[in-house]
Biotite code that builds the C-alpha atoms (Angstrom):
import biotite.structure as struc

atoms = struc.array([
    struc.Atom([106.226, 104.524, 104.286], chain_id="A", res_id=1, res_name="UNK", atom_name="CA", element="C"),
    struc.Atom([103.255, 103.715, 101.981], chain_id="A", res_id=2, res_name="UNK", atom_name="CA", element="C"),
    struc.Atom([104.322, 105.218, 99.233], chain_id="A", res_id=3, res_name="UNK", atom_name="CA", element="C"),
    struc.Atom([107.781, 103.078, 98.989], chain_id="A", res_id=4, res_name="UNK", atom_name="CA", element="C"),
    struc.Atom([105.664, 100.064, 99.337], chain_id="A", res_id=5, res_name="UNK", atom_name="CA", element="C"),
    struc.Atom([103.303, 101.032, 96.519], chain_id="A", res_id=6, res_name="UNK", atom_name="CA", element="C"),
    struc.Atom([106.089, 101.891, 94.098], chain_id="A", res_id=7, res_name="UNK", atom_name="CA", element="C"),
    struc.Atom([108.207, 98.538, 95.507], chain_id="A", res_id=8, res_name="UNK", atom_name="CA", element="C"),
    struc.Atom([104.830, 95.854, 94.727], chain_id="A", res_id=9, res_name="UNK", atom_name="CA", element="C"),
    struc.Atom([104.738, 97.547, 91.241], chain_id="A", res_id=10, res_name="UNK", atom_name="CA", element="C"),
    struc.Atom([108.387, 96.677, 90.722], chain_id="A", res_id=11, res_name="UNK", atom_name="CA", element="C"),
    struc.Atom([107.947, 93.620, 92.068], chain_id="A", res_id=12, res_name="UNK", atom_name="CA", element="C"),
    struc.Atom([104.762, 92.709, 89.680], chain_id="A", res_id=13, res_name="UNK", atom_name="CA", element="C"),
    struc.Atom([106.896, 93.692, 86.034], chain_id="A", res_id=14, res_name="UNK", atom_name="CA", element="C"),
    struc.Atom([103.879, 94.562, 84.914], chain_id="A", res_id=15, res_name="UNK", atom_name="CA", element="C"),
    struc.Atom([101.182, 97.383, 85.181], chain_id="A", res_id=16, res_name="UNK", atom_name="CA", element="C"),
    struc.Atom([98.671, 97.149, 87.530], chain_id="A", res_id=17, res_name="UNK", atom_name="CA", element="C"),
    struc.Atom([95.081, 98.199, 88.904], chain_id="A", res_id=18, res_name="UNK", atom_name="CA", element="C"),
    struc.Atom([95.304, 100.294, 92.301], chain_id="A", res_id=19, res_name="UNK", atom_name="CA", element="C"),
    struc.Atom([92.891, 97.556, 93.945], chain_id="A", res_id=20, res_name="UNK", atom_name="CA", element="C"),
    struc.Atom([95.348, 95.054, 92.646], chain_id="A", res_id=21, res_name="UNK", atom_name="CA", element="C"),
    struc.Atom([98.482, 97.000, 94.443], chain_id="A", res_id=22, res_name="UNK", atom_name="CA", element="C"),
    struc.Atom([96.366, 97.236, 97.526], chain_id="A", res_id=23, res_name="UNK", atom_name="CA", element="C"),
    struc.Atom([95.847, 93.389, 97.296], chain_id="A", res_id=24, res_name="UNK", atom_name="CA", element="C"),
    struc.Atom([99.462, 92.548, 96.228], chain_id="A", res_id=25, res_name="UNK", atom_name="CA", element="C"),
    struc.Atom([100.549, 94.986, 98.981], chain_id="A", res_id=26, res_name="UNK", atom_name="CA", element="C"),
    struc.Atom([98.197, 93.945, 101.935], chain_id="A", res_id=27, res_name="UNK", atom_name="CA", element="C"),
    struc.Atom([97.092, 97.623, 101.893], chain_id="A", res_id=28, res_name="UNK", atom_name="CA", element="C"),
    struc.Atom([93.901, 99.284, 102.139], chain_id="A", res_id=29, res_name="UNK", atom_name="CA", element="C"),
    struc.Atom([92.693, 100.948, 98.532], chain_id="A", res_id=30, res_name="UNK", atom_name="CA", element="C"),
    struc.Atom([92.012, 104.053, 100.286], chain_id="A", res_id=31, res_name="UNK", atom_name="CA", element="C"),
    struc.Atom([95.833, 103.902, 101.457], chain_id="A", res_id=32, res_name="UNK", atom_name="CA", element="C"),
    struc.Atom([97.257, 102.941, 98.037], chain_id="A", res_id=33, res_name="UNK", atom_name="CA", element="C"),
    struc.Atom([95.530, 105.808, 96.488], chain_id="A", res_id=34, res_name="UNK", atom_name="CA", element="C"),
    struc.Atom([96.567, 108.516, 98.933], chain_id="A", res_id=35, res_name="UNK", atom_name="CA", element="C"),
    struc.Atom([100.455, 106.712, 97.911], chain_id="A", res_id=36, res_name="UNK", atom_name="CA", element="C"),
    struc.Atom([100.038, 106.627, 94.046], chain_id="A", res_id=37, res_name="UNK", atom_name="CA", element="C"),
    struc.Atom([98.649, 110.435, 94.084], chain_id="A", res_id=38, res_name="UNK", atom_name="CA", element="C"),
    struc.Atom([102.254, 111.455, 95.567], chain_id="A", res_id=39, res_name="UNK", atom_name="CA", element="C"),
    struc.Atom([103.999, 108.834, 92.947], chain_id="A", res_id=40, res_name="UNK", atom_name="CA", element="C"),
    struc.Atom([101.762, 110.590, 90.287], chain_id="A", res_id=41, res_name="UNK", atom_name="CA", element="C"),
    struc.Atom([103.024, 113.819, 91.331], chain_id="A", res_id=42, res_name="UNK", atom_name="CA", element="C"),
    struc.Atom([106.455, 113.448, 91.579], chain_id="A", res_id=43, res_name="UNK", atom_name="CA", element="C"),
    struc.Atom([106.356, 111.473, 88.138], chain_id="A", res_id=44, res_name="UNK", atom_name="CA", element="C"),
    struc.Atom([107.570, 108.043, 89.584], chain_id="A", res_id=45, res_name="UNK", atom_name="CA", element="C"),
    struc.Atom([104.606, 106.117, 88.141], chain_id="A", res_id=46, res_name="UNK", atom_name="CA", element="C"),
    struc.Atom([103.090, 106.403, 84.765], chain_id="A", res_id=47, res_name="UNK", atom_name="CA", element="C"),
    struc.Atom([99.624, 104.799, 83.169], chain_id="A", res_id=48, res_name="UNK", atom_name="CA", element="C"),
    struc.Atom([100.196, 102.564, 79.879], chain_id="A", res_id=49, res_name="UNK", atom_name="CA", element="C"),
    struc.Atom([96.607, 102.265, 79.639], chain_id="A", res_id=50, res_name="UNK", atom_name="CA", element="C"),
    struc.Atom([93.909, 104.015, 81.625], chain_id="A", res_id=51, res_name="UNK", atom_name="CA", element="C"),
    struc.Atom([93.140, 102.699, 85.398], chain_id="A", res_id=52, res_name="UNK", atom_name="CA", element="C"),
    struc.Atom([96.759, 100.762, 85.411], chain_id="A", res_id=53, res_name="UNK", atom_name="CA", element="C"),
    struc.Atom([100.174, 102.154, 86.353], chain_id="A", res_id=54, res_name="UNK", atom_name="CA", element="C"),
    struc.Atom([103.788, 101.383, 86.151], chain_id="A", res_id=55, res_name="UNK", atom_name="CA", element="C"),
    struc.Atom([106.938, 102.700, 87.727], chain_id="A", res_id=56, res_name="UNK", atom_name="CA", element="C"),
    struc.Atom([108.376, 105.340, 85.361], chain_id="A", res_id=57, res_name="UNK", atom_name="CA", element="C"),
])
């Protein structure tokens, strides 16, 4: 599912990252990654260290 490979290339990068930089890392459309990190957002896996870039919780 998208969502576990969203929250699997942010592992993977150790760092936080820009959504067009997931969908990049990822081979994802942004459009796709979004629609992912809104569900990670919600359920509270992610978190932003800075604003526009996220980070598993």
């Amino acid at each position: 599912m998208n969502v576990e490979k969203v929250l699997d290339t942010m592992k993977a990068a150790g760092k936080a990252l820009k959504a067009g930089e997931i969908a990049e890392a990822a081979g994802m459309d942004k459009k796709e990654v979004d629609k992912a990190m809104k569900v990670l957002k919600k359920e509270g896996m992610i978190v932003s260290p800075k604003v526009c870039y996220w980070q598993p919780k």
